[in-house]
VEXMAR-360405 format. One record per residue (C-alpha): residue number from 0; residue in three letters; x, y, z. Coordinates in steps of 0.001 Angstrom, whole numbers. Example, Ala and Ser with C-alpha at 12.3 -4.5 7.8 and 13.67 -1.06 7.14 Angstrom:
2
SITE  seq  type       c1       c2       c3
SITE    0   ALA    12300    -4500     7800
SITE    1   SER    13670    -1060     7140
//
This chain:
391
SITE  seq  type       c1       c2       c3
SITE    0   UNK    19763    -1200   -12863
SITE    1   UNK    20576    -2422    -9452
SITE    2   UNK    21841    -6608   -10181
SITE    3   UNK    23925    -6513    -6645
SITE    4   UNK    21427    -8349    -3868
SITE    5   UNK    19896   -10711    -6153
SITE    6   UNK    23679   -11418    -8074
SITE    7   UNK    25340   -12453    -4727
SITE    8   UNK    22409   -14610    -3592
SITE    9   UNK    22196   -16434    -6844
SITE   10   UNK    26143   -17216    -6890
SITE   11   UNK    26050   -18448    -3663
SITE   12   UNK    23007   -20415    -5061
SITE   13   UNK    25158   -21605    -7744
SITE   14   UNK    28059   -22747    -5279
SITE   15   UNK    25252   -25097    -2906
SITE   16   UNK    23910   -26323    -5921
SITE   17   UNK    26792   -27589    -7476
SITE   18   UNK    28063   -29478    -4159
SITE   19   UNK    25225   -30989    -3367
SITE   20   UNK    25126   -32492    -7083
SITE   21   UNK    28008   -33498    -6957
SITE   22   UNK    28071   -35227    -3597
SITE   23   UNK    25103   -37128    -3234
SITE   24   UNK    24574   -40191    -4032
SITE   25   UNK    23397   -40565    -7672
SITE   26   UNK    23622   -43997    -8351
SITE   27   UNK    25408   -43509   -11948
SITE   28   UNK    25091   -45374   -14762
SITE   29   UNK    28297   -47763   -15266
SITE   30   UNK    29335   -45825   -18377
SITE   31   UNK    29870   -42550   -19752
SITE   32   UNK    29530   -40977   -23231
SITE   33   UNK    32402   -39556   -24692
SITE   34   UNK    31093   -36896   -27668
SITE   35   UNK    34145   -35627   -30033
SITE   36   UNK    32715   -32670   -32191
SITE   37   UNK    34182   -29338   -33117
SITE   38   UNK    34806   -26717   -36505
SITE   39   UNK    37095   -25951   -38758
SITE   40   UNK    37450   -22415   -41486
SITE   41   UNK    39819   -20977   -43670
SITE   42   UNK    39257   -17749   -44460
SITE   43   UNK    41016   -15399   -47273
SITE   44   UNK    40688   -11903   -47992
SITE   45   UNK    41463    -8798   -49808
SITE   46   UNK    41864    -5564   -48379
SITE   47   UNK    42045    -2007   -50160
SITE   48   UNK    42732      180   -47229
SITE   49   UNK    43712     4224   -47032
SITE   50   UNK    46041     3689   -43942
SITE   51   UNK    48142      704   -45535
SITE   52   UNK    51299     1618   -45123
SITE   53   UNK    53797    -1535   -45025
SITE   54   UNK    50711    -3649   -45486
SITE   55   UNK    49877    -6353   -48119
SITE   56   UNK    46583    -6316   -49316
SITE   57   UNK    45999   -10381   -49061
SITE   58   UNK    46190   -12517   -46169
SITE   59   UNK    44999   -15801   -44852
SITE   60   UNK    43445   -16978   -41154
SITE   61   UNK    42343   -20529   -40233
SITE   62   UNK    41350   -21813   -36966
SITE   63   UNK    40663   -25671   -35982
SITE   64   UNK    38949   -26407   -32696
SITE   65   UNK    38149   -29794   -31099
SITE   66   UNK    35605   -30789   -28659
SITE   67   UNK    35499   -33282   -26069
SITE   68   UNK    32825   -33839   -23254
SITE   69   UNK    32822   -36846   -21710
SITE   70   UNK    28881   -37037   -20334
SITE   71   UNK    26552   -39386   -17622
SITE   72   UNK    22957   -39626   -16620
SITE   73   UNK    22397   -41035   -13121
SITE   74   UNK    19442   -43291   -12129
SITE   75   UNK    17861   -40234   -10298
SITE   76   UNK    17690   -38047   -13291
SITE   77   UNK    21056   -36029   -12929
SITE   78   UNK    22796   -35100   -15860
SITE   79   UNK    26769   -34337   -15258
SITE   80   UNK    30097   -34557   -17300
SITE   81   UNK    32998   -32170   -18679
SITE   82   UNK    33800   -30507   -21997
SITE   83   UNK    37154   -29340   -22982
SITE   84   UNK    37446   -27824   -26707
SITE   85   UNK    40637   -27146   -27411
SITE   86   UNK    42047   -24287   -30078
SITE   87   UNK    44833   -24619   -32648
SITE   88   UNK    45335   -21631   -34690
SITE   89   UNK    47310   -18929   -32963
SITE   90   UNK    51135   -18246   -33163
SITE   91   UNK    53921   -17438   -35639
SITE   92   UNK    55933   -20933   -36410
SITE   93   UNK    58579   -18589   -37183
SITE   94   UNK    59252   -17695   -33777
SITE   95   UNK    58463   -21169   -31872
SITE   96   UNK    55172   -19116   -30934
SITE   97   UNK    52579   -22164   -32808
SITE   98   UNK    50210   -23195   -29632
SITE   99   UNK    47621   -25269   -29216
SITE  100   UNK    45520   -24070   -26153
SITE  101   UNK    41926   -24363   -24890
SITE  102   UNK    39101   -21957   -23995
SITE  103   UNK    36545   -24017   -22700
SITE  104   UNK    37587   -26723   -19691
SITE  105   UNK    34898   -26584   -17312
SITE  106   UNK    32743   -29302   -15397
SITE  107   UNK    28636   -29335   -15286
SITE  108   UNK    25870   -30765   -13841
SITE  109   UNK    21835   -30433   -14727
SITE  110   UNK    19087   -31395   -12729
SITE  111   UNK    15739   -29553   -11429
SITE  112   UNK    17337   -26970    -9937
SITE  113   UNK    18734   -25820   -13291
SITE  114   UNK    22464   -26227   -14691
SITE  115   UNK    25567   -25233   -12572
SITE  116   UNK    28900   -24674   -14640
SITE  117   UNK    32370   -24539   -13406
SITE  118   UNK    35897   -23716   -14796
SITE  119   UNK    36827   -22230   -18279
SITE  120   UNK    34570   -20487   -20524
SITE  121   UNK    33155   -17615   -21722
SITE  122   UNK    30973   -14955   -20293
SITE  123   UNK    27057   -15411   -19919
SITE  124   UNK    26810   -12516   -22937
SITE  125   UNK    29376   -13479   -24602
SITE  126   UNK    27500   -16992   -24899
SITE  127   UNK    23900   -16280   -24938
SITE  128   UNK    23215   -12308   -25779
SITE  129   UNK    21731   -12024   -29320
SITE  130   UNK    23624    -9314   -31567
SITE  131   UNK    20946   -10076   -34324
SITE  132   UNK    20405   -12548   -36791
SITE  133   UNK    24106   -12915   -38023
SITE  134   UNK    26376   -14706   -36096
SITE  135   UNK    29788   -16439   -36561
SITE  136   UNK    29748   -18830   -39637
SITE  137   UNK    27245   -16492   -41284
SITE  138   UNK    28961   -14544   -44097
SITE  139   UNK    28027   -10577   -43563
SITE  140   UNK    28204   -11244   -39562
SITE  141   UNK    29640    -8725   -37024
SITE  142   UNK    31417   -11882   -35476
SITE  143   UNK    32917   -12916   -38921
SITE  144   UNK    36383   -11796   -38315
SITE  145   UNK    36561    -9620   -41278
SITE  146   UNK    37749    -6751   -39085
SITE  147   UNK    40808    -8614   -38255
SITE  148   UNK    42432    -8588   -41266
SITE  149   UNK    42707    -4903   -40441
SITE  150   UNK    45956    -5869   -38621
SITE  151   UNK    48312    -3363   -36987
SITE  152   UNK    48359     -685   -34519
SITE  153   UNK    47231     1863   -37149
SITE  154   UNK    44505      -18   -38477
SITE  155   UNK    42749    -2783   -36254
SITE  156   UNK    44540    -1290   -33211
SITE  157   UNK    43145     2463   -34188
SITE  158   UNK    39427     1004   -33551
SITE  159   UNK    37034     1163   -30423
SITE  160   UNK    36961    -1874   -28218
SITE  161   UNK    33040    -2228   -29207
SITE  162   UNK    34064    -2578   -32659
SITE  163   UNK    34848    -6325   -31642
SITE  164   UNK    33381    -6857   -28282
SITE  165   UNK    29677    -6541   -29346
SITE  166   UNK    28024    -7368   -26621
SITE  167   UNK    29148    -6765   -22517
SITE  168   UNK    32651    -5401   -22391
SITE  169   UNK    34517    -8389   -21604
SITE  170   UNK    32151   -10991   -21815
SITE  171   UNK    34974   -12429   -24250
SITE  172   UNK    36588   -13254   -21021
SITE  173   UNK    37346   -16781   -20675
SITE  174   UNK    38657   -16512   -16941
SITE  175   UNK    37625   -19833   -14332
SITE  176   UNK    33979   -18740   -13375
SITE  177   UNK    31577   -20410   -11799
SITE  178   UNK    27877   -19991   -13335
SITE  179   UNK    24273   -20669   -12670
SITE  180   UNK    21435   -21188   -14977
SITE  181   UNK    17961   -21592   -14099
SITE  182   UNK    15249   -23580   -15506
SITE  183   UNK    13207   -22111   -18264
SITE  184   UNK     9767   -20320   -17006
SITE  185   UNK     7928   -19456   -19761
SITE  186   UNK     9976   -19055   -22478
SITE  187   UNK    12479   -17278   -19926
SITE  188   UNK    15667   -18611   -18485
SITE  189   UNK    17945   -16644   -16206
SITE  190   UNK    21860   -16483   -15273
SITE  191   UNK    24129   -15271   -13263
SITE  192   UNK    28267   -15929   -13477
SITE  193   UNK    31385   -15461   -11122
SITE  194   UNK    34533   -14759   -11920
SITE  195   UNK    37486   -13750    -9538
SITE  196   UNK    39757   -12235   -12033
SITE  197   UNK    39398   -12502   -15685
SITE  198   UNK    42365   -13562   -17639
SITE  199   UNK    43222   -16157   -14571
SITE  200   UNK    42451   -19369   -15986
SITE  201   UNK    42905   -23260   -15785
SITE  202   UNK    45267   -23886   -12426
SITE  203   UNK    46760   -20406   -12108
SITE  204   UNK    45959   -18914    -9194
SITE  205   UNK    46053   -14848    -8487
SITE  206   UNK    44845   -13261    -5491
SITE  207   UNK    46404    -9841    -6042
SITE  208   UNK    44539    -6918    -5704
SITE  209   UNK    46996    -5202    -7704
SITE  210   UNK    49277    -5567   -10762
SITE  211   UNK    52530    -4132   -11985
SITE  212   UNK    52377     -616   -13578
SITE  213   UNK    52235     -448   -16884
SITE  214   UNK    51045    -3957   -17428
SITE  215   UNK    47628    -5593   -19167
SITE  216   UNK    44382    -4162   -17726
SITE  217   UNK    42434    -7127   -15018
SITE  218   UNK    39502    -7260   -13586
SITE  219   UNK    38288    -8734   -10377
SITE  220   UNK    35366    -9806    -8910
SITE  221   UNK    33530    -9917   -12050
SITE  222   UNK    29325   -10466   -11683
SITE  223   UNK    27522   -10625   -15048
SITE  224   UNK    23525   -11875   -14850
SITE  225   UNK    21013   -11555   -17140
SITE  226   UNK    17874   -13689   -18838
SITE  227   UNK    17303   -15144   -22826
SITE  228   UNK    13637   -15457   -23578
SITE  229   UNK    12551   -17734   -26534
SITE  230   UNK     8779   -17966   -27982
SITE  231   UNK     6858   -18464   -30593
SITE  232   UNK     3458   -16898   -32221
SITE  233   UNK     2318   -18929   -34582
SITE  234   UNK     4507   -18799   -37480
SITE  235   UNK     6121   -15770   -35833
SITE  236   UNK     9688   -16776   -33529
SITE  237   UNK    10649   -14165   -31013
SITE  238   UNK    13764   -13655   -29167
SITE  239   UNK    15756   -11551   -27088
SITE  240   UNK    18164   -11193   -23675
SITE  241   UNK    20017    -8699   -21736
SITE  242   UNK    22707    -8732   -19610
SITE  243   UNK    24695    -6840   -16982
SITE  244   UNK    27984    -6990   -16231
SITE  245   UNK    30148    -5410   -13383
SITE  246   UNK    33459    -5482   -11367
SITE  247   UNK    36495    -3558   -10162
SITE  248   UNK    39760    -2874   -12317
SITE  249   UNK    43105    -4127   -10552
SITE  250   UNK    44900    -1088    -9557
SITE  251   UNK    47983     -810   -11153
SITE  252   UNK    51792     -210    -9145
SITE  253   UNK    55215      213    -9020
SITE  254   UNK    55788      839    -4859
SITE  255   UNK    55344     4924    -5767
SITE  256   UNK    52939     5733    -7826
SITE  257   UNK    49758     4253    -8838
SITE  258   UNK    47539     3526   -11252
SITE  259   UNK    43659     3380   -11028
SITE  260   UNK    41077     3021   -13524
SITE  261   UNK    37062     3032   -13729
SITE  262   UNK    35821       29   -12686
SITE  263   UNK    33839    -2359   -14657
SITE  264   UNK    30132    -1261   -15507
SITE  265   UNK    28013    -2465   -18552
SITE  266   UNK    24834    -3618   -20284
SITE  267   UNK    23638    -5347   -23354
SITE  268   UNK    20057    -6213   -24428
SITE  269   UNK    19468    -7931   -28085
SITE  270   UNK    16655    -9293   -30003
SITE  271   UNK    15337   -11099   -33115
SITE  272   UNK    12152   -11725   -34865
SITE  273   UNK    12090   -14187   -37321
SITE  274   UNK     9226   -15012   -40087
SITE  275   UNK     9412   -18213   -42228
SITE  276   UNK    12823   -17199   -44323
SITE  277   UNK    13335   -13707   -43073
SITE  278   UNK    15196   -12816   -39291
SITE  279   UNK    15922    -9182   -38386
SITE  280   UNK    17279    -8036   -35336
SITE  281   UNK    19087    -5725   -33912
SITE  282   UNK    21101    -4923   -30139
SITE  283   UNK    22949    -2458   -28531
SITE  284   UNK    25469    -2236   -25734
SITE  285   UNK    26777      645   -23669
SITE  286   UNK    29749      594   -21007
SITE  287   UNK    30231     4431   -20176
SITE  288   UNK    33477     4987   -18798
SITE  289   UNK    34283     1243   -17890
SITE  290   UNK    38135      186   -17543
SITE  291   UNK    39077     3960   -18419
SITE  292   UNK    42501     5210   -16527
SITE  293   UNK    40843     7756   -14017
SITE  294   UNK    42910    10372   -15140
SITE  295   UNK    42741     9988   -18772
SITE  296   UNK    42070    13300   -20812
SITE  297   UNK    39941    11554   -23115
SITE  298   UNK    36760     9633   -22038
SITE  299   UNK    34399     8814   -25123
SITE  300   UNK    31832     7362   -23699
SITE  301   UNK    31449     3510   -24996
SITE  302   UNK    28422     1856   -26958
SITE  303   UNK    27942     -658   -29853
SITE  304   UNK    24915     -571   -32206
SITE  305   UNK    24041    -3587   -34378
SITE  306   UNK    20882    -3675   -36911
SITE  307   UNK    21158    -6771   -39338
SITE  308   UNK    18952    -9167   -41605
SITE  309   UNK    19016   -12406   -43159
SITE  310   UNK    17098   -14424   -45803
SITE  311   UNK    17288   -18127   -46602
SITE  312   UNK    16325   -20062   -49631
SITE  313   UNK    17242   -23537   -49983
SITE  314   UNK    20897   -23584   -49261
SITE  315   UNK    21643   -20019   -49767
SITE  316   UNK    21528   -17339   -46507
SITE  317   UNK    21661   -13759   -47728
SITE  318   UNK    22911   -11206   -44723
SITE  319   UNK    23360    -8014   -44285
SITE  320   UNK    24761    -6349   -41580
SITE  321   UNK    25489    -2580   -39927
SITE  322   UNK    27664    -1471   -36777
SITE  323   UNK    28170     1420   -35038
SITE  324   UNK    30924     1205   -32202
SITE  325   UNK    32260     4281   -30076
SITE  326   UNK    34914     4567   -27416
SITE  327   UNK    38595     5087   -27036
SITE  328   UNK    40877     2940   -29252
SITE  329   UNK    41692     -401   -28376
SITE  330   UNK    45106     -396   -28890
SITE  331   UNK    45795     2237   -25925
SITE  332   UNK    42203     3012   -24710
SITE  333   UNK    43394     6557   -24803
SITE  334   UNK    42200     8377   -27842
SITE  335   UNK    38371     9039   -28817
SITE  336   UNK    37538     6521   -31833
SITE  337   UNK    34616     5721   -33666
SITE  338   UNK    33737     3045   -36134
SITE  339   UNK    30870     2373   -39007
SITE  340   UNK    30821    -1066   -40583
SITE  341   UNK    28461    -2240   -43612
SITE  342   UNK    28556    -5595   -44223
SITE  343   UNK    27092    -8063   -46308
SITE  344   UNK    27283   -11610   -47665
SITE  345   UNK    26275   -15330   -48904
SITE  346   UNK    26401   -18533   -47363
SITE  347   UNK    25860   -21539   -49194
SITE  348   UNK    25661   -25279   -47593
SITE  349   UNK    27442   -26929   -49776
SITE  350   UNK    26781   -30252   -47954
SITE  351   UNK    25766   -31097   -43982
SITE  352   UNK    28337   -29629   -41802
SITE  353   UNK    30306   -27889   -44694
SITE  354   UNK    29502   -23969   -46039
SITE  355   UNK    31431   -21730   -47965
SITE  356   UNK    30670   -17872   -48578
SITE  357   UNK    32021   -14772   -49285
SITE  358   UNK    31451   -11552   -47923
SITE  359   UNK    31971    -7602   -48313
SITE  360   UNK    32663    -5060   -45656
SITE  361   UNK    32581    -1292   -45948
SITE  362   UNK    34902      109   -43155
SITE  363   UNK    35011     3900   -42251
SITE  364   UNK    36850     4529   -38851
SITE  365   UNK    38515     7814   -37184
SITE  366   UNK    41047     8160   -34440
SITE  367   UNK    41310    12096   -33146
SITE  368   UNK    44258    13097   -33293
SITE  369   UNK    46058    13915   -30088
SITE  370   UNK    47840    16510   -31768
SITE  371   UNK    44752    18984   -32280
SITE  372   UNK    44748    18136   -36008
SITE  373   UNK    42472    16722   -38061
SITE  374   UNK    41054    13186   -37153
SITE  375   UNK    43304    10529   -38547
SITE  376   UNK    40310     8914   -40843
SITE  377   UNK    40600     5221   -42568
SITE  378   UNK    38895     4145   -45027
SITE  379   UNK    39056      192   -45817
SITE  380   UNK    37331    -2188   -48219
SITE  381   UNK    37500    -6232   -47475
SITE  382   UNK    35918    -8688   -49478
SITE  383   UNK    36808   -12259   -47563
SITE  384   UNK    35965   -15586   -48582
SITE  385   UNK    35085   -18293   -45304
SITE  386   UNK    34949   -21801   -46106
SITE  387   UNK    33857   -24036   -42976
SITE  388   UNK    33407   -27884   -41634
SITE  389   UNK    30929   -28592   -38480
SITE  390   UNK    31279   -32019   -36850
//
């Protein structure tokens, strides 16, 4: 899959097209809509787990976010404005560690020539790749978060990387970019992000090439591009995307020896079909050696396989949900891993913007042992309950 011409002529694309919306004369309107919106869960679960040494089995998680995007429409058509959301949820108040922070701060502008985004977010997969039908808020999703109540370096730590990033490799990334997005053709709309080096967000500014041994893995010059496609047959929906992602890993040193590692190479594709109440789909992502230490012993090669399904009646949404992930372990991305996850669950809208559900997963994971003895298997059982409010 060669991306490379194409990706470089459509950023520079994006760059033109974003000054020259933003610098000629639009002839706004002389006010501006300010929308406030964002979500709210708390989730609680119980965990029966083989490898829970010095764990509890119950624990809570909740996570508010706000939105703010400040929006215009000029007299020539031109749509423009900002969005910020900003994230309160992480820290320990025990050790002064409580923060509020943001992951999206980026501006935007939409015209003709498509929609040109700049500043923090996510990556294109990340925000529009399809893992199947069951996504975050659904009860029995991959992206429910019941896998991180498998806390510690034994446990959560002890799983591949695909296990939680489902779709391109770090598509999670919510590094300054700049992307592009084209007008829909047909059902079809492409895109194509920028990023210079992911973790480096907001005003920080890094132009290293390298980092200190020993540190956090980066990534720089990061290109991910890729096209959603949306359309309908009759009473038949249909939809689906891929996406490729690519970049070099920041070589790692102390002034004597160095560190290097694979560079960044990956692909996801993802669809659904959906039938009055029913929606199957399934997706699968595969990232080789990408971000491996070149001179690692162990390379299992990395992949993520989701098949799920969902059925709604009236307020209820039944899901169901299995995945497959394979790699090296997150916590060191040294040791083979593997990971099988059944999943399943009920949502019920309780009233408009407000759901509650609860849902079971089936965990069976194995870390080989660097040791040469037997795999160091887990076994874990979670049911969680996830109450949410949409506004």
């Amino acid at each position: 899959m060669r991306l490379a011409a194409p990706v470089r002529t459509a950023t520079a694309t994006a760059v033109v097209a974003l000054g020259a919306a933003l610098s000629s004369p639009a002839l706004a309107q002389s006010s501006f809509d300010v929308i406030i919106g964002g979500d709210a869960y708390f989730q609680g679960a119980y965990v029966d787990q083989r490898q829970d040494s010095g764990l509890r089995s119950t624990e809570f998680s909740n996570r508010l976010r706000l939105t703010v995007s400040p929006a215009a429409k000029a007299d020539n058509g031109l749509q423009y404005g900002a969005r910020l959301r900003l994230l309160a949820g992480n820290g320990d108040p025990t050790v002064s560690s409580r923060t509020v922070e943001n992951d999206r701060a980026f501006l935007y502008a939409t015209g003709a020539f498509g929609t040109v985004q700049a500043g923090v977010l996510n990556g294109l997969s990340d925000e529009y790749g399809m893992i199947g039908p069951n996504v975050e808020g659904v009860a029995g999703s991959a992206d429910s978060n019941g896998l991180l109540f498998l806390n510690g370096s034994s446990t959560y730590g002890a799983l591949p990387l695909t296990a939680t990033s489902l779709r391109t490799l770090i598509s999670y990334d919510a590094g300054t970019k700049i992307v592009y997005l084209s007008p829909s053709f047909g059902g079809v709309q492409a895109a194509v992000a920028y990023t210079p080096r992911s973790g480096d967000s907001n005003n920080s500014v890094n132009r290293r090439k390298t980092d200190a041994l020993g540190g956090g893995l980066s990534f720089r010059d990061v290109i991910e591009a890729g096209a959603v496609y949306q359309g309908e047959f009759d009473a038949v929906t249909v939809e689906a995307s891929a996406f490729y992602q690519t970049g070099k890993t920041v070589r790692q040193t102390d002034g004597v020896a160095d560190q290097r590692f694979e560079k960044l190479d990956s692909f996801h594709v993802g669809a659904n079909v959906a039938y009055e109440g029913v929606k199957i789909g399934a997706s699968y992502a595969y990232s080789g050696d990408s971000a491996y230490a070149k001179d690692a012993p162990s390379k299992r090669k990395q992949d993520v396989l989701i098949v799920g399904a969902q059925y709604a009646s009236g307020p209820l949404l039944f899901a169901a949900n299995f995945v497959r992930a394979r790699g090296n372990d997150s916590a060191t991305m040294s040791t083979p891993a593997k990971a099988d996850v059944w999943q399943g669950g009920v949502t019920w809208t309780v009233a408009p913007g407000l759901t509650t559900g609860v849902e079971y997963d089936y965990v069976r994971s194995s870390l080989s042992s660097t040791t040469g003895g037997a795999d160091l298997d887990d076994r874990a059982h979670i049911v969680m309950l996830d109450t949410r409010f949409a506004f």
